[in-house]
MARVO-483798 format. One record per residue (C-alpha): residue number from 1; residue in three letters; x, y, z negated. Coordinates in nm, 3 decimals. Each point is the difference from the previous one (the first is absolute). Layout:
BEGIN
NODE    nr   rest         X         Y         Z
NODE   NUM    ALA         X         Y         Z
...
This chain:
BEGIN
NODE    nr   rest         X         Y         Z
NODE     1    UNK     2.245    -0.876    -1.197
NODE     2    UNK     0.220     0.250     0.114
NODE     3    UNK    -0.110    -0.024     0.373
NODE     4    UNK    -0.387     0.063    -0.095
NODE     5    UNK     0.088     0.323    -0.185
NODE     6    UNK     0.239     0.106     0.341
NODE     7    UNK    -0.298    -0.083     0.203
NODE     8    UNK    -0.306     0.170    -0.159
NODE     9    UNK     0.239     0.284    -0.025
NODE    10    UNK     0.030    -0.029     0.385
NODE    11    UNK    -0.375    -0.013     0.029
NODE    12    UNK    -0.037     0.334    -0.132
NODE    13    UNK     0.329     0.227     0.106
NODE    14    UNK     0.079    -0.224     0.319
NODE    15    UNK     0.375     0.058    -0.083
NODE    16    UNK     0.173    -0.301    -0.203
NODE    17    UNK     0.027    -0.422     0.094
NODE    18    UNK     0.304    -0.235    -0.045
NODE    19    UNK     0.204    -0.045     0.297
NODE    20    UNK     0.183    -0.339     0.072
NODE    21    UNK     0.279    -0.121     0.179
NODE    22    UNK    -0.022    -0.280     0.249
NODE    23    UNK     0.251    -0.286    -0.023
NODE    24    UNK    -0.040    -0.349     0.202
NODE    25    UNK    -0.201    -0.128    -0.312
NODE    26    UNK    -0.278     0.163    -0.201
NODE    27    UNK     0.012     0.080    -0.370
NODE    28    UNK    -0.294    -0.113    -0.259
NODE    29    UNK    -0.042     0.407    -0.078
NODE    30    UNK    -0.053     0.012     0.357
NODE    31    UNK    -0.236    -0.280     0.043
NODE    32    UNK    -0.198     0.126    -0.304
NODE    33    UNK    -0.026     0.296     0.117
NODE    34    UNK    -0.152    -0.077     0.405
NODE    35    UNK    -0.249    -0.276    -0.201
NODE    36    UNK    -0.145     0.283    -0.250
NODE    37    UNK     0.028     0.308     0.250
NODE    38    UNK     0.007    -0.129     0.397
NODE    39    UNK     0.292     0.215     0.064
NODE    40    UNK     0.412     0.033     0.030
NODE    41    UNK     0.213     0.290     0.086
NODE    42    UNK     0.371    -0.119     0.066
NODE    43    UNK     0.214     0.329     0.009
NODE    44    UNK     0.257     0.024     0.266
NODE    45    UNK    -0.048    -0.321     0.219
NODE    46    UNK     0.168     0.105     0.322
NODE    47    UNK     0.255     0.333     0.020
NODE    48    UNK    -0.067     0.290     0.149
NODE    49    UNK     0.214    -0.095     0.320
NODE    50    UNK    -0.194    -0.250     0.076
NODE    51    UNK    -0.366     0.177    -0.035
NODE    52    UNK     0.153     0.257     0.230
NODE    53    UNK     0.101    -0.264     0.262
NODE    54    UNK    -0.329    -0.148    -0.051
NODE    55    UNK    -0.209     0.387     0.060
NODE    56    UNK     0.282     0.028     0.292
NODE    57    UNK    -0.127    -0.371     0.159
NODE    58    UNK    -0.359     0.091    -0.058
NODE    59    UNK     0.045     0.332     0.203
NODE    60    UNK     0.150    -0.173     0.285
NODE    61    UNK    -0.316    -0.258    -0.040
NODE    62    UNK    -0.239     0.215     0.009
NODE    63    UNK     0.133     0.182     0.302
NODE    64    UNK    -0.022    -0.330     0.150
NODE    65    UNK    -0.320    -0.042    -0.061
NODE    66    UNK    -0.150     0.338     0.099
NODE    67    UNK     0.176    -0.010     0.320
NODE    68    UNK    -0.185    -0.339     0.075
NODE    69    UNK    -0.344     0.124    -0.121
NODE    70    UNK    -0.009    -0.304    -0.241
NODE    71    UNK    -0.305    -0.040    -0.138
NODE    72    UNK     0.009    -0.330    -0.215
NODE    73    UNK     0.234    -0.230    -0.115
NODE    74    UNK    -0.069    -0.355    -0.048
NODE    75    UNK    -0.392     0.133    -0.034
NODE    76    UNK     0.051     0.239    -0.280
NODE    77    UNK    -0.042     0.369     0.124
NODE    78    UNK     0.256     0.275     0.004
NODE    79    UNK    -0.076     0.315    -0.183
NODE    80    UNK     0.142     0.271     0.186
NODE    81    UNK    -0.008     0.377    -0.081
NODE    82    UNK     0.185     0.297     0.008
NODE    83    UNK     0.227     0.161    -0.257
NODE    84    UNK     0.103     0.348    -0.130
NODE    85    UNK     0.173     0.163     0.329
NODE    86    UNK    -0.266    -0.159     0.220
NODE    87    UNK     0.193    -0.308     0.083
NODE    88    UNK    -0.199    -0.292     0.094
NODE    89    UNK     0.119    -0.301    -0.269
NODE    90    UNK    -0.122    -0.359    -0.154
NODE    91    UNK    -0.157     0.045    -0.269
NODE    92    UNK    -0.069    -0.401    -0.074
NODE    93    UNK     0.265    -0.259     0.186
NODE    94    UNK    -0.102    -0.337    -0.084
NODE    95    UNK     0.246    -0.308     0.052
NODE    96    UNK     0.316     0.218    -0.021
NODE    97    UNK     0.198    -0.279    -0.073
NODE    98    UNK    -0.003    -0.145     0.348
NODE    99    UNK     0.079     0.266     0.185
NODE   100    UNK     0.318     0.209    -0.224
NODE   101    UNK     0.345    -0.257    -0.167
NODE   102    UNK     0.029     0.215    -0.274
NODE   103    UNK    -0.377    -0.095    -0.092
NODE   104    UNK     0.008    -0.385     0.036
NODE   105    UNK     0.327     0.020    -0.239
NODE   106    UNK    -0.191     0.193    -0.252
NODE   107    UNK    -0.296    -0.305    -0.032
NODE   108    UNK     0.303    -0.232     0.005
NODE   109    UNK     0.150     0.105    -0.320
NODE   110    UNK     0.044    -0.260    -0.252
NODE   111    UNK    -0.130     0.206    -0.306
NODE   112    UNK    -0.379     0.022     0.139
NODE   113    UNK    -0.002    -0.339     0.003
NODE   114    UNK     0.008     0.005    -0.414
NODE   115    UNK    -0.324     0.188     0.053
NODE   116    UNK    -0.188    -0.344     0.108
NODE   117    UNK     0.007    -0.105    -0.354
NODE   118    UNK    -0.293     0.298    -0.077
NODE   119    UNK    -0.239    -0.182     0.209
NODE   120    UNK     0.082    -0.328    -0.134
NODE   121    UNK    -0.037    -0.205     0.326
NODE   122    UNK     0.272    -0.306     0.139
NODE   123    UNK    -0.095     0.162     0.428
NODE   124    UNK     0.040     0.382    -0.129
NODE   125    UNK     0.194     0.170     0.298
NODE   126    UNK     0.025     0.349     0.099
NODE   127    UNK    -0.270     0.022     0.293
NODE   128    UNK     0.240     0.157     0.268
NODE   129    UNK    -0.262    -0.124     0.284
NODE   130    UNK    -0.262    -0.011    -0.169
NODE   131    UNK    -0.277     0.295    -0.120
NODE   132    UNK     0.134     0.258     0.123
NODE   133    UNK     0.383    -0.065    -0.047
NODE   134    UNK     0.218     0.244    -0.079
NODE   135    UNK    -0.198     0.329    -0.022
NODE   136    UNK     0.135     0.378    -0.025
NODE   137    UNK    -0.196     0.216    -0.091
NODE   138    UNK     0.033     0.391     0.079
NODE   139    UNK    -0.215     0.278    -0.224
NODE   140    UNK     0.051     0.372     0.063
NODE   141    UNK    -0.270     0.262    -0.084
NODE   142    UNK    -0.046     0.235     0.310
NODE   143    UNK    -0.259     0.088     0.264
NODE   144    UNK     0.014    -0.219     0.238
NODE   145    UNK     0.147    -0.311    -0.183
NODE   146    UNK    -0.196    -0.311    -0.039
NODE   147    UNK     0.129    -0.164    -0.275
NODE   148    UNK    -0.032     0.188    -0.318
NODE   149    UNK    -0.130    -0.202    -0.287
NODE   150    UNK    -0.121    -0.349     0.018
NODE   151    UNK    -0.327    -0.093    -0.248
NODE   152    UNK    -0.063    -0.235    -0.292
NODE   153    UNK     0.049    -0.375     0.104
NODE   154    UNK     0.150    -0.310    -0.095
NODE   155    UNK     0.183    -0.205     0.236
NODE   156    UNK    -0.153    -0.368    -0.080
NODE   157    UNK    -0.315     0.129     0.199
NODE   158    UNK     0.229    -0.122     0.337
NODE   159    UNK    -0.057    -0.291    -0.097
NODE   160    UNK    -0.398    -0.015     0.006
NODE   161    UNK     0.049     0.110     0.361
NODE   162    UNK     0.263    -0.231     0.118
NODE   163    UNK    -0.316    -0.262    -0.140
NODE   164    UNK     0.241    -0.147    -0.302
NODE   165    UNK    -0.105     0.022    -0.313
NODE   166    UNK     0.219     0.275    -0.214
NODE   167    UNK     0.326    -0.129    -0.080
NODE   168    UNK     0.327     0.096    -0.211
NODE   169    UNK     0.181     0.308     0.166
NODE   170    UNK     0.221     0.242    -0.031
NODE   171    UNK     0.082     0.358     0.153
NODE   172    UNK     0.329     0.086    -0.001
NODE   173    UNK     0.114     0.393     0.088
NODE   174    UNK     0.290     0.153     0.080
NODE   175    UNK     0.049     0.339    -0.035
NODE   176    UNK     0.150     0.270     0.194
NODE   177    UNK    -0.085     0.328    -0.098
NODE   178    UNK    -0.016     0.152    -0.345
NODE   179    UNK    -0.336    -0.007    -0.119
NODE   180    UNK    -0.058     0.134    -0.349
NODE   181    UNK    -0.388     0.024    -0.190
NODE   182    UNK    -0.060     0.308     0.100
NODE   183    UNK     0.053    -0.041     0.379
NODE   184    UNK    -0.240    -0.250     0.069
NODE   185    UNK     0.089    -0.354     0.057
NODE   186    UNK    -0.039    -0.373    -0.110
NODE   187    UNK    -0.308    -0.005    -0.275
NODE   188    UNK    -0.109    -0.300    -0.175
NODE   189    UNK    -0.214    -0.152    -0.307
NODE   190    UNK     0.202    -0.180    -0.159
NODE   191    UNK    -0.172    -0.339    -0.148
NODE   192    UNK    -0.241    -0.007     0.274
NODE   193    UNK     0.158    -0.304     0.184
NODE   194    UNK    -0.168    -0.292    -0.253
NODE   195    UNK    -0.314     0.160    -0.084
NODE   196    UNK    -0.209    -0.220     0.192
NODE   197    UNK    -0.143    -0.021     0.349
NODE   198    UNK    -0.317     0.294    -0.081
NODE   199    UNK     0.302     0.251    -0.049
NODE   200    UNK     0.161    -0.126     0.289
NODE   201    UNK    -0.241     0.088     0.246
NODE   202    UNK    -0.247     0.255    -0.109
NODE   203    UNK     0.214     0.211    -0.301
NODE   204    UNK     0.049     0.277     0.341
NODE   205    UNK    -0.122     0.011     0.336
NODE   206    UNK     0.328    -0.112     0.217
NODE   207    UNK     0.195     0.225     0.170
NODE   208    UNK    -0.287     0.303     0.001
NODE   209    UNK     0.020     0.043    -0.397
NODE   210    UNK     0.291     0.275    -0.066
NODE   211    UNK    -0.126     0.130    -0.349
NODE   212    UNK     0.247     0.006    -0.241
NODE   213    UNK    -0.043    -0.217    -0.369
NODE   214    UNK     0.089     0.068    -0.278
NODE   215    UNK     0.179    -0.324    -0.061
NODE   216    UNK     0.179     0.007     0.287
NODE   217    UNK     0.416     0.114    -0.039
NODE   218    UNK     0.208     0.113     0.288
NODE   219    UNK     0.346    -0.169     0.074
NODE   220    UNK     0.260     0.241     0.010
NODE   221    UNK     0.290    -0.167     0.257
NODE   222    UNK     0.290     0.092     0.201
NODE   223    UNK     0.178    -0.121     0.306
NODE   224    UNK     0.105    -0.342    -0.031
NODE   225    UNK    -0.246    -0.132    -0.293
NODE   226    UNK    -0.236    -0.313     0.053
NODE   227    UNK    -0.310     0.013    -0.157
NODE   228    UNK    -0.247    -0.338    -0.029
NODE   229    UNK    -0.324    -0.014    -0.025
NODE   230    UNK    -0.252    -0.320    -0.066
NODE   231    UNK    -0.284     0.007     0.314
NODE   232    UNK    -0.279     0.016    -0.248
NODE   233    UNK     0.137     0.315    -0.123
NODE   234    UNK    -0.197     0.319     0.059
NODE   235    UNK     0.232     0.259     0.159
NODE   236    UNK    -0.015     0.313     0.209
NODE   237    UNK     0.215     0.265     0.172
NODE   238    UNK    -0.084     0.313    -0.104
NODE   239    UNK     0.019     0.315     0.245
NODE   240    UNK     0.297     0.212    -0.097
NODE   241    UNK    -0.107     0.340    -0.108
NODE   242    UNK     0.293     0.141     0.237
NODE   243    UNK    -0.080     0.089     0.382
NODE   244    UNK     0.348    -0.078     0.242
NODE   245    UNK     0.284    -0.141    -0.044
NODE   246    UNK     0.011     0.022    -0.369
NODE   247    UNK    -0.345    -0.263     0.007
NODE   248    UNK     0.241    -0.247     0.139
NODE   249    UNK    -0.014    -0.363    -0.097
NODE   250    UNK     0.115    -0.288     0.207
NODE   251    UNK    -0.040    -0.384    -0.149
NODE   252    UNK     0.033    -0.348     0.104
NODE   253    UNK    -0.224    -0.284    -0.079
NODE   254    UNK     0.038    -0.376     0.021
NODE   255    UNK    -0.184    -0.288    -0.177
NODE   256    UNK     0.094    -0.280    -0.191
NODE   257    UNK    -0.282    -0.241     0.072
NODE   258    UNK    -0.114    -0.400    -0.069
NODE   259    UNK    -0.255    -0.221     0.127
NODE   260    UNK    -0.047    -0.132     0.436
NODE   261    UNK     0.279     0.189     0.196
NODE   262    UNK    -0.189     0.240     0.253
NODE   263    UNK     0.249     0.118     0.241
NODE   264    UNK    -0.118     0.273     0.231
NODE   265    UNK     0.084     0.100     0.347
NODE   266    UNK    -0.079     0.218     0.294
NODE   267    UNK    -0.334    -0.204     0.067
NODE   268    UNK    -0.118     0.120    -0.371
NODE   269    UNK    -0.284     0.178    -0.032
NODE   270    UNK    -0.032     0.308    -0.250
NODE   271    UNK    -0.216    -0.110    -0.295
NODE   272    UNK    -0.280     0.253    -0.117
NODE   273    UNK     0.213     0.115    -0.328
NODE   274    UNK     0.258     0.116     0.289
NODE   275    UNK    -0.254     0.204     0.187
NODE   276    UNK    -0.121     0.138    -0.323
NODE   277    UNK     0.368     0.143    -0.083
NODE   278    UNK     0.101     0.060     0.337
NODE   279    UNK    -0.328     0.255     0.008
NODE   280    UNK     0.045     0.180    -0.377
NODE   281    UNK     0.204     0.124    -0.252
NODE   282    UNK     0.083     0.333     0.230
């Protein structure tokens, strides 16, 4: 199969995977390929306008926020930090989407609703309120910055500590920065997502585990691309080799989740696997 031979390629030079494009309905190439791998990368999902207005909307955000001293919202902690000229930034915004237009459009496009049919479920929705909503996610390398890298995890272990038992999920990513192998980035081990509950939770020691493996491949995006990811999968972000502005990688985050809708609000408590990140990965 032509995919297997692009993949244990991958394994090895972390340079070569099929991209895809995403249309309002998924193709059986594409299906085939999520069920035997747990992963997608759609090139060019959104232009290049519109991840500028989106960095643009983000800035204002976060200026918002650090003027206000926010600490949480909806009970999931802010990661602030500081970045290459010593400016104070957010380094992890959680529920974007209520608090910027151009973000709640982005969940509202029709397309990522095709991406329900990966998890197979008849109440699979895009958890906007939920988790942690919308997330953005900003790595730079540098002294004083607080978000660098972010260690070996799935995200189905939410579930354990929301007291559900694991359910179907997705992660889906949008991309704003190039991000080639070499600088770091989105890792993952591809397969991992239906190789039973032992791999699940004891394969690496969540979020403190940064060793690289040798199966692992690097995804190699640009701004604009989606990338998809099953919750059982095992995935990292690498710390870019780079120090400044050149380490730069900014990312959004929102899943596509089934099972008892679990809205959260400002009376939310952070659960322990928020503490845990909101305290490592520096």
């Amino acid at each position: 199969m032509q995919e297997q031979a692009i993949i244990e390629s991958e394994s090895k030079a972390a340079l070569n995977y099929p991209y895809f494009t995403l249309g309002t309905h998924l193709t059986q190439e594409q299906k085939e390929f999520f069920e035997t791998y747990g992963f997608l990368h759609f090139k060019k999902f959104v232009s290049r306008e519109t991840i500028q207005e989106m960095l643009r909307e983000s800035e204002r955000i976060q200026d918002e926020w650090i003027r206000e001293g926010r600490k949480m919202v909806n009970g999931v902690p802010i990661k602030y930090g500081t970045d290459v000229d010593g400016k104070p930034i957010v380094q992890r915004f959680a529920f974007l989407n209520q608090f910027g237009k151009v973000f709640n459009d982005f969940l509202k496009d029709p397309r990522l609703a095709a991406l329900f049919e990966l998890i197979g479920a008849a109440d699979a929705r895009i958890g906007e309120n939920e988790k942690d909503g919308l997330v953005f996610n900003h790595y730079v390398n540098c002294t004083e910055s607080n978000y660098s890298q972010l260690g070996w995890h799935t995200d189905a272990l939410r579930d354990i500590f929301y007291g559900n038992k694991i359910m179907p999920m997705l992660n889906v990513g949008l991309h704003m920065d190039y991000s080639s192998s070499d600088n770091g980035g989105l890792r993952i081990l591809p397969g991992t997502h239906n190789k039973g509950i032992g791999t699940l939770l004891f394969k690496k020691i969540y979020f403190l585990s940064h060793k690289p493996d040798k199966e692992e491949i690097g995804l190699s995006v640009e701004p604009g691309d989606l990338t998809v990811h099953d919750g059982r999968l095992w995935h990292r972000v690498a710390q870019s080799p780079y120090v400044g502005a050149k380490s730069r990688r900014r990312v959004m985050y929102v899943p596509i989740i089934t099972g008892k809708f679990q809205p959260r609000n400002e009376e939310s408590k952070p659960l322990f696997y928020q503490r845990l990140m909101s305290i490592t990965n520096k």
